[in-house]
C-alpha positions in Angstrom: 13.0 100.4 -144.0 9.9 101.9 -144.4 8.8 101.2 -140.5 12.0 103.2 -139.7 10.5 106.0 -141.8 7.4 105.8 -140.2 8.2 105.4 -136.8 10.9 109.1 -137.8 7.4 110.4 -139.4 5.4 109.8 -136.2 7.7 110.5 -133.1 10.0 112.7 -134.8 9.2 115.5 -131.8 10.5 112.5 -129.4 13.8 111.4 -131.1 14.9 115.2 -131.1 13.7 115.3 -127.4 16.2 112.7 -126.9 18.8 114.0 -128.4 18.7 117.2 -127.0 18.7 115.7 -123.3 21.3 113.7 -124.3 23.1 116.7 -125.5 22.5 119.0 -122.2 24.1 116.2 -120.3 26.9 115.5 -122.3 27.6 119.6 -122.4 27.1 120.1 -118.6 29.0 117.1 -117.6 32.0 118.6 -119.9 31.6 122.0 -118.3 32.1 120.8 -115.1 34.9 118.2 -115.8 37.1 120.8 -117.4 36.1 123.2 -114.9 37.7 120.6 -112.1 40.4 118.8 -114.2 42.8 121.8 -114.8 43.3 123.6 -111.5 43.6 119.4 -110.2 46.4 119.4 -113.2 47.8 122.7 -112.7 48.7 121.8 -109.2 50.2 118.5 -109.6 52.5 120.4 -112.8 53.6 122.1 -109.3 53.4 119.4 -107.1 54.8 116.3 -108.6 54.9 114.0 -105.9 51.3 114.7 -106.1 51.3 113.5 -109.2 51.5 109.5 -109.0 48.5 109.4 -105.9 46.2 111.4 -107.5 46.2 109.6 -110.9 46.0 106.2 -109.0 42.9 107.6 -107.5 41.5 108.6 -110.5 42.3 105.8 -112.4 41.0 103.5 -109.8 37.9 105.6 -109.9 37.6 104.8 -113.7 37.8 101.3 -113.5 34.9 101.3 -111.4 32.0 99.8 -114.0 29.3 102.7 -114.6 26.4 100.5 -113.4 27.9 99.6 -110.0 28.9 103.7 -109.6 25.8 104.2 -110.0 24.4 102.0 -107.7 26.6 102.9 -105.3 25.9 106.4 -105.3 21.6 106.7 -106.0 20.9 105.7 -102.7 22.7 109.0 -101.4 21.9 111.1 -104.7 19.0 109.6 -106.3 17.8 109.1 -109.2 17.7 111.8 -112.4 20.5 113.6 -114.3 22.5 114.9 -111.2 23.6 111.6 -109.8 24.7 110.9 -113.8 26.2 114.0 -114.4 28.1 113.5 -111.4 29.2 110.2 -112.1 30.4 111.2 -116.0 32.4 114.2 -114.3 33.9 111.7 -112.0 34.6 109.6 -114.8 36.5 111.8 -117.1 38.8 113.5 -114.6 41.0 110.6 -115.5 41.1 111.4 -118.9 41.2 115.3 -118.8 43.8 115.5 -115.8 46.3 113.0 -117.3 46.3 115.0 -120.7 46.4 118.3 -119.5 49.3 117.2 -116.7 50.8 115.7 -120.0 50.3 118.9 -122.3 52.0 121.2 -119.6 54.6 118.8 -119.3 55.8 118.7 -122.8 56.2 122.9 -122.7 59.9 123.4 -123.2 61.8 124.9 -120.0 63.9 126.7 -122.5 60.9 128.4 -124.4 59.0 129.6 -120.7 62.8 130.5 -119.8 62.9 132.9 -122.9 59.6 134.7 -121.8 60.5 135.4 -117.9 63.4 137.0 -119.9 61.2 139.1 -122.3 59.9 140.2 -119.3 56.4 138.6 -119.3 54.4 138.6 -116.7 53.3 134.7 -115.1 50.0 135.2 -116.5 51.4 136.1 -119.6 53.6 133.1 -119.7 50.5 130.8 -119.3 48.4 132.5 -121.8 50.8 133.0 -124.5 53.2 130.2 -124.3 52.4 127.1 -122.0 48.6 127.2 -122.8 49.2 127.6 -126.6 51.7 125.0 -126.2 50.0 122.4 -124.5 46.2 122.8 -126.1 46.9 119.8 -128.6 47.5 117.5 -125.8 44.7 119.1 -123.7 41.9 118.6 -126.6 42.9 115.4 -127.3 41.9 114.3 -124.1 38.7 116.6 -124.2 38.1 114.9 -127.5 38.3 111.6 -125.8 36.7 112.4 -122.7 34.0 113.6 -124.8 33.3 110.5 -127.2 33.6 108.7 -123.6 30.9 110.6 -122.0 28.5 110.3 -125.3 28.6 106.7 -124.6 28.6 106.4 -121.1 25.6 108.9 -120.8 23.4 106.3 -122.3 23.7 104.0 -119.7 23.0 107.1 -117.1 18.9 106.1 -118.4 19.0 103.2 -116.3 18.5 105.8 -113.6 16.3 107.7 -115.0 18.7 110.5 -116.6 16.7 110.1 -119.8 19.0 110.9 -123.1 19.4 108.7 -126.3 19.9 105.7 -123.4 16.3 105.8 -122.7 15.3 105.5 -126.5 17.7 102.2 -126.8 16.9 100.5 -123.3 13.2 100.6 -124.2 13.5 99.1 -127.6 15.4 96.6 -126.2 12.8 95.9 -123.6 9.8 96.0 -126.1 12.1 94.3 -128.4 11.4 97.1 -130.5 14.5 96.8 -133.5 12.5 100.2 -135.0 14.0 102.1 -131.6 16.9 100.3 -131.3 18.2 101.5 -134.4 17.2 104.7 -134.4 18.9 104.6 -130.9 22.3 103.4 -132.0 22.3 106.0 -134.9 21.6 109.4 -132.8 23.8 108.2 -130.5 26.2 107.1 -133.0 26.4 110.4 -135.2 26.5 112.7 -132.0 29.8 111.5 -131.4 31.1 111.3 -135.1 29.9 114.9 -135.2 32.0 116.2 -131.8 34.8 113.6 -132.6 35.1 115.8 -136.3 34.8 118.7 -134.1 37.3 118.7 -131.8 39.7 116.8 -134.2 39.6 119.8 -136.3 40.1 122.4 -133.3 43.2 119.9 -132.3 44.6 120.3 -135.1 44.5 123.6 -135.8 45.6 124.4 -132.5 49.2 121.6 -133.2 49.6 124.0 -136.2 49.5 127.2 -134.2 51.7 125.3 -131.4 54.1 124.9 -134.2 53.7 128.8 -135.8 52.6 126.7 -138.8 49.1 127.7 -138.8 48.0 130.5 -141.4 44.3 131.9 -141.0 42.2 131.7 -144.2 42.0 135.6 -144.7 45.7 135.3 -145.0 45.7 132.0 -147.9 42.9 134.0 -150.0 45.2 137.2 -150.2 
């Protein structure tokens, strides 16, 4: 116990470093996974014959190991953060697509029916019925993808993309227990912390889905 203090006395400047790389590439693989998963799963809620080869893909994809992807693909990419960061975005669009195809899916005809006859426009449509609809299914699988990506990022130190990975791979090469530990706990409470997170946005955004969800200016009056 009190080497783990010490060692959290001494390099305390180093175990935030890692966290904080870990954290930029957790936050910019997310950015970019979302930012490719729903127009993928908006067009295959239009295109359902789509549907069944591009998820084969993807999951095909995902059963790929991390290390061998990453083999495969450093000769082309190199080493570093991109080729990691490309690899976790590749990973998750198995996740995020098959949720957010899901959450669209389980809209209600009859409720997007009812809005076209309000006279709502089809952005209007999206933004104030399907989306609000189909966000619980969404961040659920952003909240998985997510808890996914914290892990997987620390084996992205094996090429060099630095994070809590690196922290855990060289106390296990130095046989350092000290580093090891403190390894497994960052890595450990950064996802307990995004997993609270986003469990907490999913469900308040299932109670707004339902018109059960009542904002706290409105419980204190």
């Amino acid at each position: 116990m009190l080497a783990f203090m010490t060692y959290a006395e001494r390099y305390y400047g180093k175990l935030i470093g890692y966290f904080l790389d870990h954290f930029k590439i957790c936050m910019l693989t997310m950015f970019f996974s979302i930012l490719i998963a729903v127009p993928i799963s908006l067009m295959l809620t239009k295109h359902k014959r789509l549907s069944k080869g591009v998820m084969a893909v993807l999951g095909a994809i995902y059963a790929i190991p991390s290390m061998a992807l990453f083999a495969m693909l450093v000769p082309y990419m190199g080493l570093g953060t991109t080729t990691a960061i490309f690899v976790l975005v590749l990973y998750n669009q198995s996740i995020l697509v098959r949720n957010t195809v899901a959450g669209f899916d389980s809209v209600d005809k009859m409720a997007v029916e009812s809005a076209v006859g309000m006279g709502m426009s089809p952005w209007q449509v999206f933004s104030k019925v399907r989306l609000p609809i189909a966000l619980p299914v969404i961040l659920s699988g952003i909240r998985i993808a997510m808890i996914a990506t914290i892990g997987s990022a620390t084996i992205a130190a094996t090429i060099n993309a630095g994070g809590i990975g690196a922290l855990l791979f060289d106390g296990l090469q130095t046989m350092n227990f000290v580093k090891m530990i403190w390894g497994t706990i960052l890595a450990a409470s950064f996802a307990l912390i995004f997993n609270m997170i986003l469990e907490k946005l999913e469900k308040r955004a299932l109670l707004k889905a339902r018109g059960e969800y009542i904002p706290r200016k409105a419980k204190n009056k």
